[in-house]
C-alpha positions as CSV (number, residue, x, y, z in Angstrom):
1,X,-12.2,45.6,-5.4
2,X,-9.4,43.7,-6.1
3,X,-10.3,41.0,-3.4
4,X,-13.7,40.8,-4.8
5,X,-12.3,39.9,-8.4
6,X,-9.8,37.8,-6.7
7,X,-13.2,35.5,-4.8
8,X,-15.0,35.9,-8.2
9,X,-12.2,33.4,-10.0
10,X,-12.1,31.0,-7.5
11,X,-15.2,28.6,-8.4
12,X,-12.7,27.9,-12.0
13,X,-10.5,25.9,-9.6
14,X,-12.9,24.0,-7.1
15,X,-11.5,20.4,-8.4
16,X,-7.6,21.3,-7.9
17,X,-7.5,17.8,-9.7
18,X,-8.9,19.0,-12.8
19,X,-5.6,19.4,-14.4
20,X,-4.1,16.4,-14.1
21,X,-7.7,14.2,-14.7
22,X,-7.9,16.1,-18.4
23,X,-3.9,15.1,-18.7
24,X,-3.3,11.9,-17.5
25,X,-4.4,8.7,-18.6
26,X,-4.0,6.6,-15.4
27,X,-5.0,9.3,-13.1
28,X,-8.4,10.9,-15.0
29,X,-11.8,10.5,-14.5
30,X,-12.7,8.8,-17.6
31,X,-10.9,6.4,-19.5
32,X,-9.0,9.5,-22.0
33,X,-8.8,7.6,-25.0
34,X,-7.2,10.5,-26.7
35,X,-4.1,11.0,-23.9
36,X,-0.9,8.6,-23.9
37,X,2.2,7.8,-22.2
38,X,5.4,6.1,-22.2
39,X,6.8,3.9,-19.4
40,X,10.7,3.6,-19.1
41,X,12.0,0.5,-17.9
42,X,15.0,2.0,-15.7
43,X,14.6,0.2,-12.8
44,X,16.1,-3.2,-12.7
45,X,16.0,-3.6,-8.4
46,X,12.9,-4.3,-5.8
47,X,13.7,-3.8,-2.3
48,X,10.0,-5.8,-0.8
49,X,8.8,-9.4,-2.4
50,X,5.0,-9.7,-3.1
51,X,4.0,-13.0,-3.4
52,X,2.1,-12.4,-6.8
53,X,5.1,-10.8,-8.3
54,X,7.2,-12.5,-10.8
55,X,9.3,-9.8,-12.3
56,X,10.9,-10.5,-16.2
57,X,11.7,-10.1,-19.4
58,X,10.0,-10.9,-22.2
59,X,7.7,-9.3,-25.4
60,X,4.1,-11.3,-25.3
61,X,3.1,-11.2,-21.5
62,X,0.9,-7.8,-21.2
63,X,1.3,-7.0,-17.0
64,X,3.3,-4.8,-14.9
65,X,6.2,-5.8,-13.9
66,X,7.3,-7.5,-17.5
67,X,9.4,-5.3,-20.1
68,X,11.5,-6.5,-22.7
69,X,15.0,-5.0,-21.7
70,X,15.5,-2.6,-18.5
71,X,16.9,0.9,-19.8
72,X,20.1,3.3,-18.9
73,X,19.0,6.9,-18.1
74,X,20.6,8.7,-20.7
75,X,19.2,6.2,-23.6
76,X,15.1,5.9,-21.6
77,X,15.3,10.0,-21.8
78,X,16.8,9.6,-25.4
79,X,13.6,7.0,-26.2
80,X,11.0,10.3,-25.1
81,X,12.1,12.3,-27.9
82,X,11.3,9.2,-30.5
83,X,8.5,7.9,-28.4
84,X,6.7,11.7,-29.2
85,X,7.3,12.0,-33.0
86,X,5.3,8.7,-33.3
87,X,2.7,9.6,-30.8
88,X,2.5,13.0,-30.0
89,X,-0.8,12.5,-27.5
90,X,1.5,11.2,-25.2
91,X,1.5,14.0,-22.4
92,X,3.1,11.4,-19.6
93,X,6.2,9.9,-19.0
94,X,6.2,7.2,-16.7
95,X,8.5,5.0,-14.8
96,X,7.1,1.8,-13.3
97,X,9.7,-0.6,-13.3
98,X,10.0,-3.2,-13.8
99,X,11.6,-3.2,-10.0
100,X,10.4,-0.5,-7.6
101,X,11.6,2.8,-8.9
102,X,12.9,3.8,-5.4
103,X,15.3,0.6,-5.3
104,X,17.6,2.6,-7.6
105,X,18.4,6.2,-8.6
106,X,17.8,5.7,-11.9
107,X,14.3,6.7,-12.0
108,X,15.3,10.0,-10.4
109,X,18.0,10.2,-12.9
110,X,16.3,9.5,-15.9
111,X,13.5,12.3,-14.4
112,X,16.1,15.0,-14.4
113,X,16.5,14.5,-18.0
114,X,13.2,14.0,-19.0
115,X,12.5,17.4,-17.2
116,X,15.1,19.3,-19.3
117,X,13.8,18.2,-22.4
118,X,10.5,17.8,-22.2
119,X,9.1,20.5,-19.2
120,X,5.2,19.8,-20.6
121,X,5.4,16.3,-19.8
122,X,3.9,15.3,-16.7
123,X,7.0,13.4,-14.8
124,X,4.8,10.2,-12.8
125,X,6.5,7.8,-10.7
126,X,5.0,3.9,-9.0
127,X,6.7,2.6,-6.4
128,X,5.7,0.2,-3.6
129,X,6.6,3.4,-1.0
130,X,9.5,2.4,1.2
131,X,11.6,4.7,0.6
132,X,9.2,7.7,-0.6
133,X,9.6,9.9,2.1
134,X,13.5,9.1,2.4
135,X,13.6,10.1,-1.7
136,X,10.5,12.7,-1.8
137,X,12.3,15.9,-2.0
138,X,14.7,14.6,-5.0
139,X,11.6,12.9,-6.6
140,X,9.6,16.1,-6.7
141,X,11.4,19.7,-6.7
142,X,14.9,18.1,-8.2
143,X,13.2,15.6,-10.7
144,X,10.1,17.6,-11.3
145,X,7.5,14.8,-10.6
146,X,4.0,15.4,-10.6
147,X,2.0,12.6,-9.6
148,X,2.9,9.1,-7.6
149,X,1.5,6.0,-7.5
150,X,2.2,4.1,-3.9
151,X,0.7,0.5,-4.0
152,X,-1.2,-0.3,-1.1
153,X,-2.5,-3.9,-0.6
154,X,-3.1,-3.5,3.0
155,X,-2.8,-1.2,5.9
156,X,-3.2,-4.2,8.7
157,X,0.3,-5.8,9.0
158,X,-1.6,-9.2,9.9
159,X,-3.0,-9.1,6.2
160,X,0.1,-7.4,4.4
161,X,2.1,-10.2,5.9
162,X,0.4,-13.0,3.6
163,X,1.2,-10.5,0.7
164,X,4.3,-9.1,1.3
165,X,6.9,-11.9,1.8
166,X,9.3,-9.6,3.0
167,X,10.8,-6.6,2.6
168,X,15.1,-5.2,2.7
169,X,15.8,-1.4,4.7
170,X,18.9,-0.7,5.0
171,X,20.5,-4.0,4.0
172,X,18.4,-6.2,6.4
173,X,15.2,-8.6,6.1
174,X,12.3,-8.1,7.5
175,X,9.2,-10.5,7.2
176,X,6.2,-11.2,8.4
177,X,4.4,-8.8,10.7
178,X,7.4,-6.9,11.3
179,X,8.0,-6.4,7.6
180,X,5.1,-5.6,7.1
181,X,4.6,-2.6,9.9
182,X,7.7,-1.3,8.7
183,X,6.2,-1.0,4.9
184,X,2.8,0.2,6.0
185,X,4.3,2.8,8.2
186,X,7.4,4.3,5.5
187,X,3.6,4.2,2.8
188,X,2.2,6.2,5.2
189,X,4.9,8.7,5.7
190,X,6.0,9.2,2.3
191,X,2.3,10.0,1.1
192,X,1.9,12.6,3.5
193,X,5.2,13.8,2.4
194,X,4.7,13.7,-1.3
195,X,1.5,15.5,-0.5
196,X,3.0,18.4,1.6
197,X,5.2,18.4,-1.5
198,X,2.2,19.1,-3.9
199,X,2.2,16.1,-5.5
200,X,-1.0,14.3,-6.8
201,X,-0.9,10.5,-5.1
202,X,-2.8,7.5,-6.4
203,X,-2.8,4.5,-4.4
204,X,-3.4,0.7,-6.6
205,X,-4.7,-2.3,-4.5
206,X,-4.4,-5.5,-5.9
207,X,-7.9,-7.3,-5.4
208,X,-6.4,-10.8,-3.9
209,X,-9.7,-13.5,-3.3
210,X,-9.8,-14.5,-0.1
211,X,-6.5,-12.2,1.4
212,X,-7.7,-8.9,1.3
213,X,-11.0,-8.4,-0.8
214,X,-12.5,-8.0,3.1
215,X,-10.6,-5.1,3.3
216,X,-11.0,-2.4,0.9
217,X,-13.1,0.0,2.7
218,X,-10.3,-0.1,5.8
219,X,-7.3,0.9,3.1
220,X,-9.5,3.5,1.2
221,X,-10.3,5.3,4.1
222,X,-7.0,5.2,6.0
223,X,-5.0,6.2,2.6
224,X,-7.5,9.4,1.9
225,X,-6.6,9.9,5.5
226,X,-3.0,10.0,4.3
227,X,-3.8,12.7,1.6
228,X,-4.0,10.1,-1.4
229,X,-6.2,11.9,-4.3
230,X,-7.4,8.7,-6.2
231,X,-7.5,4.4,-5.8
232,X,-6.8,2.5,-8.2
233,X,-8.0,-1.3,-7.5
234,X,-6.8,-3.7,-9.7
235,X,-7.3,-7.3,-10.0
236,X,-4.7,-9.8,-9.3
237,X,-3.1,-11.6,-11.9
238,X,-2.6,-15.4,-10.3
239,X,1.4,-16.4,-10.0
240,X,4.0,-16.9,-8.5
241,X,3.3,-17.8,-4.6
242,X,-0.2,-16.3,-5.7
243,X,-0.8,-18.8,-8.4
244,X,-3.5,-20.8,-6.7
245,X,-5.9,-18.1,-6.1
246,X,-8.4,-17.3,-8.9
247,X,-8.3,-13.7,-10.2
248,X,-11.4,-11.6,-9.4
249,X,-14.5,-11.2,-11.8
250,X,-16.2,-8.5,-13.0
251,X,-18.6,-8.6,-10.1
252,X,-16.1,-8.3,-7.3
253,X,-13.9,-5.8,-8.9
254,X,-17.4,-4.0,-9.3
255,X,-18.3,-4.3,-5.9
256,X,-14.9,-3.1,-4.5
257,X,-14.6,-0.2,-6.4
258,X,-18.4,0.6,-5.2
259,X,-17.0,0.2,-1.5
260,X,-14.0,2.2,-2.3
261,X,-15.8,5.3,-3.5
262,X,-17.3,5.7,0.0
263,X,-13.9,7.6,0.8
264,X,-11.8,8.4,-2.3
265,X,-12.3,8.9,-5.9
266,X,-12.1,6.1,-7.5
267,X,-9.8,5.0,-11.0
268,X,-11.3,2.4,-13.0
269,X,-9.7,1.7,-16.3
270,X,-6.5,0.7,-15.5
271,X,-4.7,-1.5,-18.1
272,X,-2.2,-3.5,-16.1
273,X,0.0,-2.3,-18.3
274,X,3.7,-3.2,-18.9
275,X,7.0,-2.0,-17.2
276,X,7.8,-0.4,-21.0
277,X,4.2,0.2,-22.7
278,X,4.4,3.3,-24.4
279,X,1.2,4.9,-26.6
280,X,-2.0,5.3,-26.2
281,X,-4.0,2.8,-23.0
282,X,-6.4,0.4,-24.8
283,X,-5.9,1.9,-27.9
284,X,-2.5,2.0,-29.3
285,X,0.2,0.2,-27.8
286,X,3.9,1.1,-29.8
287,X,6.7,-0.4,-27.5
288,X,7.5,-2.6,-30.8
289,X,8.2,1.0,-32.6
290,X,10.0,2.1,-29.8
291,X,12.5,-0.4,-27.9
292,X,15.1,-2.4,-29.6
293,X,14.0,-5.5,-28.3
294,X,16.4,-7.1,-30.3
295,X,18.6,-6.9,-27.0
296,X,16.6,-8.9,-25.5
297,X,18.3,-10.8,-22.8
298,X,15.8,-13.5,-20.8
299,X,17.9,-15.0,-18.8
300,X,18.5,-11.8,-16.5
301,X,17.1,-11.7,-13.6
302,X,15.8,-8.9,-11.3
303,X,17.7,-8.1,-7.9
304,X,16.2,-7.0,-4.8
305,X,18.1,-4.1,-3.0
């Protein structure tokens, strides 16, 4: 009798992703304009150079890789706790930069904290992947994190090599193909480690005209190959070595999402937010509230390690 109950329950959990889609603003089905989060700009270092990345500091330029001052552990865990009594829809706490959030400790550091605090938050993490398998059992069952995003612009090194300019392992500098073989395979390790892990994965894509808009169907299937749960496909942002392309329209962002969803569940109302957005996505934005950006330093510059 008891197996018979026990087979009766089991239709309540045939999307295992329910939980975090009804929780998570960058990870749900719809656009949940009722969830927030907070992103803690802990991570000053990038360890790979995309050539439409221009990390920095500053308060008007809404897109990732921008915050207004980059964060100690202790103080971004401190930031939570005020971050909550102004918006207490936020059920996320997020760490997505402004460098990659592997680079560093700090994210994992800040994480530990977070997770003493605050258990009901959901502890999410971005990073570009290189070292996610090397850091995926301190991330997850030391740090508590729940759900990754791994950006994926390509999964042939003879495309990835016209995005990513290079990348550093191990305090060398790889580029072109090489570097590029070298990123795709450590993305493909550390997903499939995250997932053995129980992690939830999203994967973003930068939509680049002209350098990899052919090839979204290749990376959404190979990455749900990988275990990856959702893609997010974002469009580019033109600057930096990138600054000549156009960004996509509506159209083609449409029609690569469309291609996408052949092979993986597809996110589609991402924000591009900032390194240190905190409130609610498209609805109310209170890094102003929350940061002293009175410490505002410009002329700082972000290190690759």
């Amino acid at each position: 009798m008891e197996g018979t109950e026990s087979k009766k329950e089991l239709p309540e959990l045939k999307d295992p992703l329910e939980h975090i889609s009804n929780l998570h603003p960058c990870f749900g089905k719809g656009p949940n304009l009722n969830k927030g989060r907070i992103h803690l700009p802990v991570s000053p270092a990038c360890n790979i150079q995309c050539a439409f990345c221009n990390r920095t500091r500053n308060t008007y330029e809404n897109r990732p890789g921008v915050t207004g001052r980059v964060l100690e552990p202790r103080e971004a865990a401190g930031v939570v706790d005020k971050a909550l009594e102004l918006c207490p829809e936020i059920t996320v706490a997020g760490i997505a930069g402004p460098g990659d959030t592997l680079a560093t400790d700090h994210a994992i550091k800040t994480f530990k904290l977070i997770r003493k605090s605050h258990p009901e938050l959901i502890n999410c993490l971005s990073t570009n992947g290189l070292l996610l398998e090397k850091k995926a059992v301190a991330l997850i069952e030391e740090a508590g994190v729940k759900t990754i995003t791994v950006t994926v612009n390509a999964v042939d090194p003879e495309i990835l090599k016209n995005i990513c300019l290079y990348i550093v392992k191990n305090g060398k500098t790889y580029s072109g193909v090489k570097g590029a073989k070298i990123l795709i395979d450590a993305q493909e390790k550390g997903i499939r480690k995250v997932k053995e892990l129980g992690a939830t994965v999203k994967v973003n894509m930068v939509l680049c005209p002209g350098i990899n808009d052919h090839h979204v169907e290749e990376v959404a299937k190979t990455v749900s190959g990988w275990g990856a749960d959702f893609m997010n496909i974002i469009p580019l942002i033109p600057q930096n070595k990138f600054s000549f392309l156009r960004e996509p329209g509506c159209n083609e962002l449409y029609e690569a999402r469309a291609k996408a969803e052949k092979f993986i569940k597809v996110f589609k109302h991402c924000q591009r937010c900032r390194a240190d957005a905190v409130g609610i996505p498209g609805k109310l934005e209170l890094a102003d509230k929350i940061y002293d950006l009175k410490k505002l330093n410009a002329q700082n510059t972000f290190s690759h390690g």
